[in-house]
C-alpha positions as CSV (number, residue, x, y, z in Angstrom):
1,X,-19.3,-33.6,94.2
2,X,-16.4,-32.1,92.5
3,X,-15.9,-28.7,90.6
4,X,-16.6,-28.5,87.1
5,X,-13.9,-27.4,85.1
6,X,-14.2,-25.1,82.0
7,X,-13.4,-26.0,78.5
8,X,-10.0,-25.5,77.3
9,X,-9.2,-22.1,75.6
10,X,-9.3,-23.8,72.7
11,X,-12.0,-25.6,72.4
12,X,-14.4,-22.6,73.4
13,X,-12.9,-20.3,70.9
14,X,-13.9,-23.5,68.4
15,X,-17.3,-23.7,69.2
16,X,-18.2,-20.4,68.9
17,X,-16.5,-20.0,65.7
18,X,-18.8,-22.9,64.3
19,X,-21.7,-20.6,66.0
20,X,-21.1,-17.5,64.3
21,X,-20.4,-19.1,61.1
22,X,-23.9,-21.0,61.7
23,X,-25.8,-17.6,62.1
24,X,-23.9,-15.7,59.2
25,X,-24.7,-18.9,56.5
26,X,-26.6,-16.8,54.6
27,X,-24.2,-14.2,54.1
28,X,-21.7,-16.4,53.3
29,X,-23.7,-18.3,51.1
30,X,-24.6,-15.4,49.2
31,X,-21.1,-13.6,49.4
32,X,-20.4,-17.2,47.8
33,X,-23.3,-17.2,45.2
34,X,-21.4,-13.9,43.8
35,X,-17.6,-14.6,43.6
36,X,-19.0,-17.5,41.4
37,X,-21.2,-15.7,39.1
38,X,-18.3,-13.2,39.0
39,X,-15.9,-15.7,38.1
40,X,-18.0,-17.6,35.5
41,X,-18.6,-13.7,34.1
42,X,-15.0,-12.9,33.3
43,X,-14.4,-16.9,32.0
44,X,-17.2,-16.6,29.7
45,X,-17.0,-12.5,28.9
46,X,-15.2,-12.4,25.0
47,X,-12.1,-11.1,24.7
48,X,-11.9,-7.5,23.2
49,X,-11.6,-7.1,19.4
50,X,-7.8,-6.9,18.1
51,X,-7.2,-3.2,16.7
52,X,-3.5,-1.2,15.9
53,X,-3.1,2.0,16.8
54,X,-2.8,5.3,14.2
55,X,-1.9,8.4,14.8
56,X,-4.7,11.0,14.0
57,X,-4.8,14.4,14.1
58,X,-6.5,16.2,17.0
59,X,-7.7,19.3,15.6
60,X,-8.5,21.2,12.1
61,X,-4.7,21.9,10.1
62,X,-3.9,23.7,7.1
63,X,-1.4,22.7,4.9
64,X,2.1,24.0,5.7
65,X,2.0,23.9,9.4
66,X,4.7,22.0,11.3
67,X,3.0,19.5,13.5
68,X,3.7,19.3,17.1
69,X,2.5,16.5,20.2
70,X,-0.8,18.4,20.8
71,X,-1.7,18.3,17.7
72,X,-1.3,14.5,17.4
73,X,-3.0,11.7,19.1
74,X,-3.0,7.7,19.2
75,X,-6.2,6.3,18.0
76,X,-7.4,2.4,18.4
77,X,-9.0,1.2,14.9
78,X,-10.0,-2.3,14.4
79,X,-7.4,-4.6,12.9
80,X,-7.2,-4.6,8.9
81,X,-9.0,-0.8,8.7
82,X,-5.9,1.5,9.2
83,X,-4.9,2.9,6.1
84,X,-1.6,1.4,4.6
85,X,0.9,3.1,5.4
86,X,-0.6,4.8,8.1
87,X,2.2,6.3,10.9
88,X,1.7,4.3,14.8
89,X,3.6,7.0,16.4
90,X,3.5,10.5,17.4
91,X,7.3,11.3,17.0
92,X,7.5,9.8,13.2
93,X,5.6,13.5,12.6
94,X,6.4,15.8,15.3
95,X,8.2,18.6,13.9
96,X,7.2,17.6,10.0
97,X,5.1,20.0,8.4
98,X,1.7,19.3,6.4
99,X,1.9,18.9,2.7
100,X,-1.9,19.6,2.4
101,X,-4.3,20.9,5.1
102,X,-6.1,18.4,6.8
103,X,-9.3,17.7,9.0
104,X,-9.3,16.1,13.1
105,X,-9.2,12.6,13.0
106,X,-7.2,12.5,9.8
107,X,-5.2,9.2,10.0
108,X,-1.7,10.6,8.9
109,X,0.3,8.8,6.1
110,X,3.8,9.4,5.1
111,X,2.9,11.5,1.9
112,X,0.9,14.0,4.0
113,X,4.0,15.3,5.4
114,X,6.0,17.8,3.6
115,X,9.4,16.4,4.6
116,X,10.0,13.7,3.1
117,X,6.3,13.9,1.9
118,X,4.1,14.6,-1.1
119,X,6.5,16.1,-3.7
120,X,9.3,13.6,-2.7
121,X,6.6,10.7,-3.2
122,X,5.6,11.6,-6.6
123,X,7.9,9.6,-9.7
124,X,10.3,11.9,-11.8
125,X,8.7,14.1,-14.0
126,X,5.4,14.6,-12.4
127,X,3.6,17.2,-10.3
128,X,1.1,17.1,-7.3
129,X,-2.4,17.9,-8.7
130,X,-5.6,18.2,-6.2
131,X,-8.6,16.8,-7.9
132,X,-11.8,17.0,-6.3
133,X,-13.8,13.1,-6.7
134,X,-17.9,13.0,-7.7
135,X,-18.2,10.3,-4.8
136,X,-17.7,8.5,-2.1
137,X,-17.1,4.9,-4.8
138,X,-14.4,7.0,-6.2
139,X,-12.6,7.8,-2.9
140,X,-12.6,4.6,-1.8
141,X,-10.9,3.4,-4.5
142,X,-8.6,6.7,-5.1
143,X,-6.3,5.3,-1.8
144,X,-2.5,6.7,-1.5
145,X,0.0,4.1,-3.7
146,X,-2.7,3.2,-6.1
147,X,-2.8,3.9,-9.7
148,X,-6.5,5.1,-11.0
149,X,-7.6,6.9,-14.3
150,X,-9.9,10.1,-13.8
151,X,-13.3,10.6,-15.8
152,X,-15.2,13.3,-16.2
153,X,-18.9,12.5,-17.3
154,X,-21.1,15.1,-19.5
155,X,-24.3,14.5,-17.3
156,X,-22.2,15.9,-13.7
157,X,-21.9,19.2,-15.5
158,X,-25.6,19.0,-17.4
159,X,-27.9,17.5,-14.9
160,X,-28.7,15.1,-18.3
161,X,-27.6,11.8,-19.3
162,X,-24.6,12.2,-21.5
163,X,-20.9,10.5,-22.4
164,X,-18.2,10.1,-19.9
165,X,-14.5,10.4,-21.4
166,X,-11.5,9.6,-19.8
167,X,-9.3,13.0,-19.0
168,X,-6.0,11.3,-17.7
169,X,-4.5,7.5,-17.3
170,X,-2.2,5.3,-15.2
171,X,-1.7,7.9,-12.3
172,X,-0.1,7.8,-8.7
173,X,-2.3,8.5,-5.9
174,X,-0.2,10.4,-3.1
175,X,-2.8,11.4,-0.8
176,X,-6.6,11.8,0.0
177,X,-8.1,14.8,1.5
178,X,-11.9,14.1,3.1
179,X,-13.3,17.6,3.7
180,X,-16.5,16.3,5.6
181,X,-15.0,17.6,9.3
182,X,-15.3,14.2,10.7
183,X,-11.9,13.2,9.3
184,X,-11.4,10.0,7.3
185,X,-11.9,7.9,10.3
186,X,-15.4,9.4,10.4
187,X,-18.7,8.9,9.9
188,X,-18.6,10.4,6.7
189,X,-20.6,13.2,5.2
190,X,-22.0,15.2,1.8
191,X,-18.6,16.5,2.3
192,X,-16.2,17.5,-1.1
193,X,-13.0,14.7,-1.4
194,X,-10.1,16.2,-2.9
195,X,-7.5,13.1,-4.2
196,X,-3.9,14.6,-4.7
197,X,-2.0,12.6,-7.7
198,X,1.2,12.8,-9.4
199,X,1.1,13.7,-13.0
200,X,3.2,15.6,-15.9
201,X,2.8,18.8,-16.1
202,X,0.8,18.8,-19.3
203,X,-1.6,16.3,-18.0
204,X,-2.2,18.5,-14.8
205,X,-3.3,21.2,-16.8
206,X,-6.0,18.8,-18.2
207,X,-7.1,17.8,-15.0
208,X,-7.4,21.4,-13.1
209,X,-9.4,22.6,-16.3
210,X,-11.8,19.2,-16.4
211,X,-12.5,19.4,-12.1
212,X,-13.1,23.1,-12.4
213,X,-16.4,22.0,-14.0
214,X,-17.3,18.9,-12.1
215,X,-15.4,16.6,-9.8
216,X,-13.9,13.8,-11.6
217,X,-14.5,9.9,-11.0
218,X,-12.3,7.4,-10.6
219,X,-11.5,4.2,-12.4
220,X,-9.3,2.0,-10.7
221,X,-5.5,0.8,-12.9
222,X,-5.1,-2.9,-12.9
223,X,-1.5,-4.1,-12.2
């Protein structure tokens, strides 16, 4: 009776590949169980929002002070909310100082900045006036480039009901100031909205003597 001979090389390293895979089939089923789920995950997971990038201010700045690249930073906001206008890079304001002092998280517009900024955006002939607004209706509609008329109404000086009369007409919003500390990207507050507007002269006097009393309200200028 002759010898028996041992499988090729081969065909034993075959065989007990096929074993181990036999006794690992649960692992490898599971291990296959999750690249699935994974990949059905990241097929079915929406893709994120679109949003454009503003430049904000990082901390608290009063007006005058020349901005440099810790005091800026690039925030996300979802598409069609950023201001008009509103700068997408640090180095349009580096080295500009602010025309008015400012709150973090301020999105920063072209008129904020002193050069070229808020006296070089108002028309011949016209001043910059800060007028404080009643409400938060009136600062939404008081945004920089539109033209509102300001009111001031008896009743926000009297606590009573009373007339409202129109103090000036047609004028140029240059910039909006939200003192609330959470910026105007915020969350908003009870805090006082100061709308900066190009005027004449004589009409400025009007309007510092009117928002002494009470802050005004806006009316939005048609075209």
């Amino acid at each position: 009776m002759g010898t028996r001979q041992p499988p090729p090389p081969s065909r034993s390293a075959a065989t007990r590949l096929r074993r181990g895979l036999w006794r690992r089939r649960h692992v490898l089923a599971a291990l296959c169980f999750g690249l699935a789920a994974a990949t059905a995950v990241s097929v079915l997971r929406p893709a994120p929002p679109p949003h454009e990038d503003v430049v904000v201010l990082s901390t608290d700045k009063p007006a005058g002070t020349p901005l440099t690249g810790s005091d800026l930073t690039v925030r996300p906001v979802p598409a069609g909310l950023a201001p008009e206008g509103a700068l997408r890079t640090p180095a349009e304001a580096v080295g500009q100082p602010l025309a008015v002092g400012l709150p973090a998280g301020t999105p920063l517009l072209p008129g904020m900045l002193a050069g070229p900024g808020l006296a070089e955006a108002a028309p011949p002939g016209t001043v910059v006036v800060p007028v404080p607004v009643a409400d938060a209706a009136s600062a939404r509609l008081a945004q920089p480039g539109r033209r509102i008329s300001l009111v001031a109404v008896t009743s926000d000086t009297t606590g009573t009901p009373g007339d409202a009369r129109v103090v000036a007409r047609d004028l140029v919003v240059l910039a909006v100031n939200a003192e609330d500390g959470d910026g105007l990207l915020g969350a908003g507050g009870d805090g006082l909205t100061s709308v900066y507007v190009a005027a004449p002269e004589r009409v400025a006097t009007l309007l510092l003597g009117s928002s002494a009393w009470a802050p005004l309200r806006a009316i939005l200028t048609g075209p």
